[in-house]
N, C-alpha and C positions, 0 to 999 in steps of 0.2 A: 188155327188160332193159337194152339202151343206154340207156334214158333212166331207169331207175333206177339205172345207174351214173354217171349224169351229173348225178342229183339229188345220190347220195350225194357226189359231189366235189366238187359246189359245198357243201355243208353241210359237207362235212369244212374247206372252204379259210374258209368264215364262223366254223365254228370257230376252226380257225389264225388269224385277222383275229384276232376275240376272245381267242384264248389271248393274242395279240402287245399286245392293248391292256388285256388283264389285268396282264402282265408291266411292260408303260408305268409304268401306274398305279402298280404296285409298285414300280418305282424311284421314279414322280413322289412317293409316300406316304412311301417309306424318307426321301427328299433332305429333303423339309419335317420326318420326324423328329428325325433330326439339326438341321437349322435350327434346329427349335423347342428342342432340347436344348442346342446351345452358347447359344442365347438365355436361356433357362434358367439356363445358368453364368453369364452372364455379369452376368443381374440377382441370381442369389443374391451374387455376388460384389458388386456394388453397394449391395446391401441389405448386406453384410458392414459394407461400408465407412461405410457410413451410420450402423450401428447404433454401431462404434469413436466416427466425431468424436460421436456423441450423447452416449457415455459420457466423451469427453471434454470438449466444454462441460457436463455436470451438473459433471464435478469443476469447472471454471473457476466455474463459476456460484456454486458453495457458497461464496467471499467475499463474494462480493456476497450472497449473501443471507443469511449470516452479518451483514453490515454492513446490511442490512435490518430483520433481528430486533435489534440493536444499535440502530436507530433508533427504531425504535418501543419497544425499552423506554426510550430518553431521552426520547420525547414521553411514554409514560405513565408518569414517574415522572422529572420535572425535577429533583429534587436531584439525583439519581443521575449525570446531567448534570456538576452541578457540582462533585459530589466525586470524577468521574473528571478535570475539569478540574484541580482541586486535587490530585490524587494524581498524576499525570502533571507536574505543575509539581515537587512534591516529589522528584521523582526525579529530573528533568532539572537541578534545583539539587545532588543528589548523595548526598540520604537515602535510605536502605535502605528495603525495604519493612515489616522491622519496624518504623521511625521513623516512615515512613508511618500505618502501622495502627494506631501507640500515639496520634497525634494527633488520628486521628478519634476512638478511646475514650478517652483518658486525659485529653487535652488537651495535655500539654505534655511534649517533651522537651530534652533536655541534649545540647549536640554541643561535641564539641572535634575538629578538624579543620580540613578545607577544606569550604568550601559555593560552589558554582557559578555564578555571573551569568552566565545564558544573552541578557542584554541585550551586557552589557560581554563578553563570550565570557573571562572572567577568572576564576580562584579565588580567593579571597580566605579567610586563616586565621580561624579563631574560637576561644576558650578557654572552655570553660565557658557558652555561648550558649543562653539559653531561647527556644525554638522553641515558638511555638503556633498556630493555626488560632484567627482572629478575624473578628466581620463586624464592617464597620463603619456608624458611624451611615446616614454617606450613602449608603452600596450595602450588600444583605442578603445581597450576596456572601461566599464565604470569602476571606479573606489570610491569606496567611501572616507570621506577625507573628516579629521576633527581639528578644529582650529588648523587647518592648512596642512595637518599631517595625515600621511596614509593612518588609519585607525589602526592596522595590526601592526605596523609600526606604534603607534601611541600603546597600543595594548601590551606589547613585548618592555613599552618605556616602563611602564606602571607595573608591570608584573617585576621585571628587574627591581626597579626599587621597594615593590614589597619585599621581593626577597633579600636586600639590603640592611631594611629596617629590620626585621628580623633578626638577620645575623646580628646587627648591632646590641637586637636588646638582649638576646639569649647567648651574647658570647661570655666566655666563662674568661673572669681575670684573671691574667695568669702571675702569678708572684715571681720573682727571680728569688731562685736560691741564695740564699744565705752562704757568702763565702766567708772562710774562715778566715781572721783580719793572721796578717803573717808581721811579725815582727821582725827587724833585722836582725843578724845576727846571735837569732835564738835558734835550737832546732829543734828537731822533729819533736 
């Protein structure tokens, strides 16, 4: 009988051995669940982060590719090209954009105002001025034509003679010296 109480406590204490390295395991299995749980957080959290800047370079991105699709309609369909060059110039001189739109349909309008030299960075008035959209012989380009002249021409005329009137009014008169009257046969 002593040695089958001595069996039974040795298999009770292998037990206990095993119950102690069941329990082990169970905190070693808990500690790595956790681990793997804040690991968890903390890529869901990265993936968060990841996905925001993704949505925000798409929005960054949609000028550019806005100016993409803008490109390629100017390669596939070159006038378009030049009548946003032309319609952009007309505004920058100081037409509206229904002045604009009457001159690609109409051909010509009538301005009394100021019109803009974005060379001479100056306004310059007009009265009753016919504006048209012309190409000329040499380039199949559009100009902007004003009373049948190229406008940077007209704008170069106008700038010239402001600076004309100018000189005229601020030129300083100049006197001729006074020479001394010489008598004949007096001297020095």
């Amino acid at each position: 009988m002593r040695e089958d109480i001595a069996e039974l406590e040795e298999q009770k204490q292998e037990v206990n051995y095993k119950i102690r390295d069941l329990y082990d395991r169970k905190d070693e299995a808990q500690e790595k669940f956790w681990a793997m749980h804040e690991y968890n957080k903390q890529k869901e959290s990265e993936i968060s982060d990841k996905e925001a800047r993704l949505e925000q370079l798409r929005q960054d991105y949609e000028p550019y590719r806005a100016q993409d699709d803008l490109n390629l309609l100017m390669d596939v369909f070159p006038k378009m090209a030049e009548n946003l060059r032309m319609a952009r110039f007309c505004k920058d001189v100081g037409l509206t954009t229904d002045d604009t739109r009457t001159l690609f349909s109409a051909g010509e309008v009538t301005v009394t105002g100021k019109l803009r030299s974005p060379e001479h960075d100056r306004d310059f008035d007009v009265q009753d001025a016919k504006l048209q959209l012309c190409k000329t012989q040499d380039a199949p380009t559009l100009f902007l034509h004003i009373n049948g002249k190229n406008i940077l021409d007209w704008f170069s005329e106008q700038f010239d003679k402001l600076k004309q009137a100018v000189r005229t009014y601020f030129r300083p008169t100049v006197r001729q010296p006074l020479q001394p009257k010489q008598n004949k046969g007096q001297g020095i």
